[in-house]
C-alpha positions in Angstrom: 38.7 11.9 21.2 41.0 14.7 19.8 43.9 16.2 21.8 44.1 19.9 22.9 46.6 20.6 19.8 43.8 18.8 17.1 41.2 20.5 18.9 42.9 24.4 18.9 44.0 23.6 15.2 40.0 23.2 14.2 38.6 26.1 15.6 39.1 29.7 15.9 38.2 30.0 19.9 36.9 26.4 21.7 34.1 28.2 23.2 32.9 26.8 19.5 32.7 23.8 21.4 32.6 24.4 25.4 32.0 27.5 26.9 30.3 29.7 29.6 28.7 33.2 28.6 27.5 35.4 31.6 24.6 37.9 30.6 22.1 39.5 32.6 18.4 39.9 31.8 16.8 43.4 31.4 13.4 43.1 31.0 10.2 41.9 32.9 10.2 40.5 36.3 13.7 38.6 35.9 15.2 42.3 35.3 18.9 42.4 36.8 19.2 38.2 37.0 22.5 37.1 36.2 22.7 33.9 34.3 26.0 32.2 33.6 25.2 29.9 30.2 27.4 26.6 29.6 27.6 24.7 26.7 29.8 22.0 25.9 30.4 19.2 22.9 28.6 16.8 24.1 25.3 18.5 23.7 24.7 19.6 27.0 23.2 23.4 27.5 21.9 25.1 30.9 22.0 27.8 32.8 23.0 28.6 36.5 21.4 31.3 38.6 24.6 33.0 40.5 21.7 35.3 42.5 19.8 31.7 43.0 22.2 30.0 45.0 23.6 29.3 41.7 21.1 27.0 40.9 20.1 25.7 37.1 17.6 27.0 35.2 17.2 25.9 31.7 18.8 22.5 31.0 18.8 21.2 27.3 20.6 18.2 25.6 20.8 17.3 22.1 18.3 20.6 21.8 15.7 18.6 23.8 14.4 20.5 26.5 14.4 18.5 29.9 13.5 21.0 32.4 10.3 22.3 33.9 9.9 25.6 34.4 6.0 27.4 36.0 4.0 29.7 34.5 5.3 32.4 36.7 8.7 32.7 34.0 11.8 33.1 35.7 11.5 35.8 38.8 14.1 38.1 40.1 14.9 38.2 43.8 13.2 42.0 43.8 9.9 40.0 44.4 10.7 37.5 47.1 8.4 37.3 49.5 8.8 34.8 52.3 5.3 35.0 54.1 2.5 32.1 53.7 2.6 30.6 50.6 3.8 33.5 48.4 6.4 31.2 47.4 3.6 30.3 45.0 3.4 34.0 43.1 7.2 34.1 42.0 8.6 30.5 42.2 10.4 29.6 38.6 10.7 26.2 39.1 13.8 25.0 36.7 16.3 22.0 36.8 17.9 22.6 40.4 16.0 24.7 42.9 17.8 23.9 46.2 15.5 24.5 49.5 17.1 24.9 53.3 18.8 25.7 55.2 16.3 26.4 57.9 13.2 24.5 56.3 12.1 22.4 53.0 8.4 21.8 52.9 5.4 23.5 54.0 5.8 27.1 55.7 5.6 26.7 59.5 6.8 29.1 62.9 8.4 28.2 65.8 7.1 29.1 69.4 8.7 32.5 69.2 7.5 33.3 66.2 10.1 32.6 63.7 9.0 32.4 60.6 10.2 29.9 58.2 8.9 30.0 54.3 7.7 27.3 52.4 10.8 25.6 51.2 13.1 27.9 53.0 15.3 31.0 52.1 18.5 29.4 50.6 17.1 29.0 47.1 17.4 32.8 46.6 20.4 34.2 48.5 22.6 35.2 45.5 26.4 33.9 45.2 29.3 36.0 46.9 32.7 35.5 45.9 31.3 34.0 42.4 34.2 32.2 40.5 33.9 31.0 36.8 37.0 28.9 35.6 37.4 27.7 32.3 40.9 25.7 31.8 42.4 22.6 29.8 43.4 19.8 31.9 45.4 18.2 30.0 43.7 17.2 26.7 40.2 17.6 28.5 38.8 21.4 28.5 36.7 22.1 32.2 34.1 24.3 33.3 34.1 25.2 37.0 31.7 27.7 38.6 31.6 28.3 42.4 30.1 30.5 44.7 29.5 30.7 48.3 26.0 31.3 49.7 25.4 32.6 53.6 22.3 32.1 55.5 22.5 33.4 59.1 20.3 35.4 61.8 21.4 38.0 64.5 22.6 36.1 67.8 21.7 32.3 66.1 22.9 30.4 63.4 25.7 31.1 60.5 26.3 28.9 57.9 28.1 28.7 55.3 26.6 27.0 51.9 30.2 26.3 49.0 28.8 25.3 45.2 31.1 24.3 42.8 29.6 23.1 39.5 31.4 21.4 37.1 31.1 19.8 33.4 33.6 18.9 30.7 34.3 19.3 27.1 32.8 16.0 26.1 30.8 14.9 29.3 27.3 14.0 29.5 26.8 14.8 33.2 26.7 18.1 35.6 28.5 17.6 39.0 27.4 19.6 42.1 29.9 19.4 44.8 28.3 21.3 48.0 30.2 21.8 51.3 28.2 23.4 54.4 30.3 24.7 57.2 28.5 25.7 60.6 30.8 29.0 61.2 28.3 29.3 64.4 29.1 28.7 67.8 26.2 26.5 68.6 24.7 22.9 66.5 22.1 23.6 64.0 19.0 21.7 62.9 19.4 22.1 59.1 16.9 20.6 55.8 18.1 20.7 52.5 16.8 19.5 50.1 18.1 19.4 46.0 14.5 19.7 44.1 15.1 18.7 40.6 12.6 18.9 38.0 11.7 17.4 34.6 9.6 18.9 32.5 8.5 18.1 28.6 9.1 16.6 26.5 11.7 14.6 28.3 9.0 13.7 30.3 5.4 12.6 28.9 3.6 9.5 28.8 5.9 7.1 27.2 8.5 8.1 29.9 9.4 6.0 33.0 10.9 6.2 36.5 13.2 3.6 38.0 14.3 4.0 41.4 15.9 0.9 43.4 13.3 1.5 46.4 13.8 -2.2 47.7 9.3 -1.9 48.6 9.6 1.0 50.7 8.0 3.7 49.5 5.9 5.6 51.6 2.9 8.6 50.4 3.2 12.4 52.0 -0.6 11.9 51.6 -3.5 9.5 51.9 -4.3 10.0 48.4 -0.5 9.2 47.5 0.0 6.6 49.6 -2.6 4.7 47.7 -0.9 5.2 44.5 2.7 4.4 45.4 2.5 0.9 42.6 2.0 3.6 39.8 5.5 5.9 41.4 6.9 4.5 37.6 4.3 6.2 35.4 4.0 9.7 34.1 0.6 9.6 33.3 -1.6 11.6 30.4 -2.7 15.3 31.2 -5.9 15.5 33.3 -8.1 18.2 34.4 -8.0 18.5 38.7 -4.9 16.3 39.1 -3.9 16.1 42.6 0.2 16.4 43.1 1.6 12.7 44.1 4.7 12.5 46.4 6.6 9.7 47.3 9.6 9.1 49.4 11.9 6.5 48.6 15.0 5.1 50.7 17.4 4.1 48.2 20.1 1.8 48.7 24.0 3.3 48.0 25.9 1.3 45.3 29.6 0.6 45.9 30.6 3.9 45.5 28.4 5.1 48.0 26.0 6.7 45.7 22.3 6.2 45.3 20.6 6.7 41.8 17.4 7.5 40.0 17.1 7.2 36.5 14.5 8.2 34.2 14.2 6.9 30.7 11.8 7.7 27.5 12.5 5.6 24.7 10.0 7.9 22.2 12.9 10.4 22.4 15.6 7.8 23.3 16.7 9.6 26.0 17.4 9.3 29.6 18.5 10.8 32.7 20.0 9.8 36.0 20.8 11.5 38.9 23.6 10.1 41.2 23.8 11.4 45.0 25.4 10.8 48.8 23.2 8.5 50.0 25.5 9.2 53.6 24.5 13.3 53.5 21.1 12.7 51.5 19.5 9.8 52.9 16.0 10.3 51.5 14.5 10.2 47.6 11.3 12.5 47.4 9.4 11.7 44.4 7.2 14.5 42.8 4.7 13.7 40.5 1.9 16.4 38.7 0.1 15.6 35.7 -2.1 18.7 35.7 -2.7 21.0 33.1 0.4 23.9 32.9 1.6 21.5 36.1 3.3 18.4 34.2 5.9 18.0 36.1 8.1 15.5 37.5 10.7 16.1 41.0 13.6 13.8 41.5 14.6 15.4 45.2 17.6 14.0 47.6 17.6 15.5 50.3 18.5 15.1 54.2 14.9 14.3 55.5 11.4 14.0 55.0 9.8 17.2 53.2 7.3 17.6 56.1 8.4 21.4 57.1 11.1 22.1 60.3 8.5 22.4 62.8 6.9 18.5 62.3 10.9 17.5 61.5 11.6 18.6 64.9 8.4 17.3 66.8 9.3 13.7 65.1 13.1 14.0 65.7 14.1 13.8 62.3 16.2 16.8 61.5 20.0 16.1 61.2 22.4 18.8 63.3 25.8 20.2 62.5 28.1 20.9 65.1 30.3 24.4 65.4 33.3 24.4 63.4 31.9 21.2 61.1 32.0 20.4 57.4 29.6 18.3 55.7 29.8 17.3 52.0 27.1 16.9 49.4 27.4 15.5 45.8 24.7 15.2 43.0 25.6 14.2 39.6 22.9 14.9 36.4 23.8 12.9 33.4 21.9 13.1 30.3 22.6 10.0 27.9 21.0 8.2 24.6 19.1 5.2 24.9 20.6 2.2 22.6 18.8 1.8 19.3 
C-alpha cells in the first residue's frame, strides 16, 4: 500500500483513483435525479440516490455489474404514486432500496383510513442537509456522504432517518451507518427494511447463497415454504416463475453482526453483506427466476415483510420511544474468489 506522499506524487488529482462526481440526469422519467457517483481503487463503482433516501443504484466491481435494476429504468420522484400497487409502475429496483418507516410489505390501511403503500414512503423522501466529504486520513483517502431523511404526519409521528455512507481508497466494502431518532412526543411502531438486490451476471445459475440459518427458514407462501431446501440455488430462467421468499434468523458472530454471502465461482466473485443482528433481527430472502425478473433480494430488516397492518395484529412491530436513538449498520463487500 502506497502512502499519501507516493500516491499525490503519481497522479495529477486522486480522483484518478477515488472519487465522488455529483451529476443530475436530464432526460426521460429520471429527469432532475441527482446521482452522487463513487469510485475508488479497489474496483468498486455505484451510485447513491440523494432524492432516494440516498440509496444505491448502480453498483459495479471489477466492471462486473452486480445489481438488479426493473424494466421501469430509473424513475424520478415526479411520478410517485403511493396508492395500490403503483409502486409497481415506477419502482427502479437497484442495489439498496430502503422501505419504512411506516410499512415494508404489502400495501394495507389502518381503521381510519390511513393509507400505507406497498413498501412504504421512506425509499423516496430525498436527502436534506446532504453532505459529501472527501478527505485523507492519514495515508488512507475516505469517501463520506450523509444525509438526513424525515418522515412525519400532522399531529402523529416525526422521525428522523441519519445516512452516512462510507468507502475507502482501497476497500472492498460500502458501510451504511443509519441512526433513527423519534423527535415525536409519543412511541412509534416502525418497519424498515434494507432491500438489497443482485442482479446479472453476478447472479446466474452457477451462483450460490449461503446464509447460517441454523434450519429455520420459514416461506411467506405455501408455494415457498415447500421450496425452502433449494433457498441456495439461483435457478435457470423459466417462463411463469412464481417469486420465492424466505426468511431466515441468522445467528450474530462475535462482533454482533449477522452475514449472508453470495458466491459464483464462473465469475470468481462474491458478495457478503454484514448487518446488526440486535436492530435487524430478520433475513428476508428474495428469489425470481422469471424472464426480465432474475433477481435475487438479500433484505435485513426489523420484522417480517407481512405489511404494518398483519405486523400489528401479530404483535410483531418493534416501537421507539420519544427522544430515542436506534442504530443500524449494513456493510456490502464485494471480493475475488481464490483461484
Amino acid at each position: 500500500m502506497m502512502t499519501k506522499r507516493e500516491l499525490l506524487q503519481k497522479t495529477g488529482n486522486i480522483s484518478q483513483l477515488c472519487g465522488v462526481r455529483e451529476v443530475r440526469c436530464t432526460a426521460g422519467k429520471a429527469a432532475g435525479t441527482r446521482m452522487l457517483q463513487v469510485h475508488n481503487a479497489a474496483g468498486l463503482e455505484f451510485t447513491v440516490l440523494p432524492d432516494k433516501c440516498m440509496d444505491i443504484y448502480d453498483l459495479r466491481f471489477r466492471g462486473v455489474n452486480c445489481a438488479f435494476q426493473t424494466k421501469n429504468g430509473l424513475i424520478g420522484n415526479q411520478w410517485y404514486n403511493p396508492l395500490n400497487t403503483e409502486f409497481m409502475n415506477y419502482w427502479s429496483a437497484g442495489m439498496l432500496c430502503t422501505c419504512g418507516l411506516e410499512n415494508a410489505g404489502p400495501p394495507c390501511s389502518s381503521l381510519d383510513g390511513t393509507v400505507y403503500p406497498l413498501h412504504g414512503r421512506i425509499g423516496m423522501t430525498p436527502a436534506e442537509n446532504l453532505c459529501v466529504r472527501q478527505f485523507w486520513h492519514g495515508d488512507d483517502f475516505r469517501i463520506e456522504l450523509e444525509g438526513q431523511m424525515r418522515e412525519s404526519r400532522l399531529e402523529e409521528h416525526n422521525l428522523l432517518l441519519t445516512r452516512r455512507i462510507a468507502a475507502a481508497l482501497d476497500s472492498d466494502t460500502i458501510e451504511i451507518e443509519d441512526t433513527l431518532e423519534n423527535q415525536g412526543h409519543t412511541p412509534f411502531e416502525f418497519m424498515l427494511l434494507y432491500h438489497m438486490n443482485f442482479g446479472y451476471p453476478f447472479i446466474d445459475e452457477t451462483a450460490r447463497v449461503m446464509i447460517e440459518s441454523n434450519g429455520k427458514i420459514q416461506g411467506r407462501t405455501a408455494y415457498a415454504a415447500g421450496r425452502t431446501r433449494y433457498y441456495q440455488r439461483i435457478e435457470p430462467i423459466k417462463d411463469g416463475a412464481e417469486e420465492e421468499v424466505f426468511f431466515h434468523e441468522v445467528q450474530p458472530g462475535a462482533d454482533g453482526l449477522s452475514c449472508a454471502r453470495i458466491e459464483n465461482p464462473a465469475l470468481k466473485m462474491g458478495a457478503e453483506i454484514a448487518y446488526s443482528h440486535d436492530t435487524l433481527p430478520i433475513l428476508a430472502q428474495w428469489k425470481f427466476c422469471a424472464p426480465g425478473e432474475y433477481v435475487l433480494g438479500i433484505e435485513p430488516g426489523n420484522s417480517h415483510i407481512e405489511g404494518r397492518s398483519a405486523g400489528q395484529e401479530h404483535g410483531m412491530l418493534k416501537e421507539i420511544q420519544p427522544g430515542e436513538t436506534l442504530h443500524f449498520l449494513v456493510k456490502l463487500r464485494l471480493f475475488d474468489l481464490p483461484q
